[in-house]
C-alpha positions as CSV (number, residue, x, y, z in Angstrom):
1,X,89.3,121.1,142.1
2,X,90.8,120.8,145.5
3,X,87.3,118.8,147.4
4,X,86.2,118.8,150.8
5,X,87.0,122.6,151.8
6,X,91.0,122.0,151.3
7,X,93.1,124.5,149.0
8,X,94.5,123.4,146.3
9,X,98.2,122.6,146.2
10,X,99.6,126.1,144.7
11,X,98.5,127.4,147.7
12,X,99.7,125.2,150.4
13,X,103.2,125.8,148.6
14,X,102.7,129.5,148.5
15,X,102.0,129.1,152.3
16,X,105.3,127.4,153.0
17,X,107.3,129.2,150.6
18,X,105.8,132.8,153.1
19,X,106.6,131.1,156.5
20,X,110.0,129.9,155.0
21,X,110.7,134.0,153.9
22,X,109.3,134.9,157.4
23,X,112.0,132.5,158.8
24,X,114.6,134.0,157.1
25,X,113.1,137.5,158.1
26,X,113.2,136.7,161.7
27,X,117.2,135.8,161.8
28,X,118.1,138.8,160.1
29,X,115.9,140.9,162.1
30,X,117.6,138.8,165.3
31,X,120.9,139.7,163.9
32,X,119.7,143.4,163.5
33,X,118.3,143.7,166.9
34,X,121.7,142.2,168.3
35,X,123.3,145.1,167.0
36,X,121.2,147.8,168.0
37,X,122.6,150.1,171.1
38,X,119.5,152.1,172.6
39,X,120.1,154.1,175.4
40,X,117.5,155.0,178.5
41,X,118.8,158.1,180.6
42,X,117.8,159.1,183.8
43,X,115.6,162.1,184.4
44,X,118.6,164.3,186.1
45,X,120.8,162.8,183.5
46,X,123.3,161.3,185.6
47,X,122.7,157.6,184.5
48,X,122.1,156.6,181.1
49,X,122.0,152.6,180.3
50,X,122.1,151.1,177.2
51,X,120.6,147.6,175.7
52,X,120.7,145.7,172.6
53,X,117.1,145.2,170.4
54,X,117.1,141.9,172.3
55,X,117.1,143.8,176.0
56,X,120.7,142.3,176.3
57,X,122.5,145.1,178.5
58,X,125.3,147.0,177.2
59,X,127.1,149.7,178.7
60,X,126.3,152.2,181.4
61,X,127.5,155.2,181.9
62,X,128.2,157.3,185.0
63,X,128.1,161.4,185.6
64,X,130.8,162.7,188.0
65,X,127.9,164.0,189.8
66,X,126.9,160.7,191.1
67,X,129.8,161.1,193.9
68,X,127.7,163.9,195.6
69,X,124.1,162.1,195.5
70,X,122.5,159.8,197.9
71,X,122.1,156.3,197.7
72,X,118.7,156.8,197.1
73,X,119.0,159.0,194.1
74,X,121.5,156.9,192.8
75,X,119.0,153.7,192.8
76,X,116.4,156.3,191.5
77,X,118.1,157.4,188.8
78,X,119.6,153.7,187.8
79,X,116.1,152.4,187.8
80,X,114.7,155.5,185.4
81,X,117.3,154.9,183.3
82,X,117.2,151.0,183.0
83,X,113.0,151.6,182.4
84,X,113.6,153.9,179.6
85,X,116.0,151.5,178.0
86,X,114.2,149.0,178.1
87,X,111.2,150.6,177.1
88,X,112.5,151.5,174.1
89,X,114.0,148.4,173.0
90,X,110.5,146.6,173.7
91,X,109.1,149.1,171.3
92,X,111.5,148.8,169.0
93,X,111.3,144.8,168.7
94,X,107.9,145.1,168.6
95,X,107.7,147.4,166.1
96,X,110.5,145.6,163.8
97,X,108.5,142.4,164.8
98,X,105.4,143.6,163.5
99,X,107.1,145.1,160.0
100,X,108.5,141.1,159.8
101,X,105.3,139.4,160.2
102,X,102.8,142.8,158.5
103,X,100.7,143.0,161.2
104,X,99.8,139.1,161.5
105,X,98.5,138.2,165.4
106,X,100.3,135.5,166.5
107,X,99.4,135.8,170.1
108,X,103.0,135.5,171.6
109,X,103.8,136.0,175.0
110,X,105.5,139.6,175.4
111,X,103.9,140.9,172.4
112,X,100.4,141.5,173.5
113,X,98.7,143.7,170.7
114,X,97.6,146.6,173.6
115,X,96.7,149.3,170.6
116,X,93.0,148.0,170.4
């Protein structure tokens, strides 16, 4: 009999022993996101950018055809391509994220549940 509203010890065990698996969870899934590559593209395809799961950038590359654009499509298309970078690797650590922790709100900052 576990008095006063508390549980009982098996469960307060069983509590650690979740948040200790979540731990290890989140480092792999830190190591995993590390590794990802995903790429953002411009619209008019002459940019594309790519970033790690963590938003860490990684590589951009260039189309010949940027020599004959103007410096404004050229800061166009670099911004459409960084969005849609990092776009998708915000929705891809959220959705890895949410897998780790099965749907739990913890109300961090940056993961905002906007679906309701």
């Amino acid at each position: 009999m576990a008095g006063f509203g508390l549980p009982n010890f098996g469960q307060i065990t069983e509590a650690f022993k979740k948040a200790k698996q979540i731990q290890q969870d989140a480092q792999k899934l830190q190591e995993e996101l590390e590794k990802m590559e995903i790429e953002g593209t411009s619209e008019n395809g002459m940019i594309k950018i790519w970033l790690s799961g963590n938003q860490l950038p990684l590589k951009v590359e260039v189309d010949e055809k940027i020599k004959s654009s103007s410096k404004e499509e050229i800061e166009e298309s670099f911004l459409d391509a960084l969005l849609k970078a990092h776009e998708g690797s915000t929705k891809t650590m959220k959705e890895r994220m949410n897998d780790l922790t099965g749907g739990l709100n913890f109300n961090l900052p940056g993961f905002e549940n906007d679906e309701s």
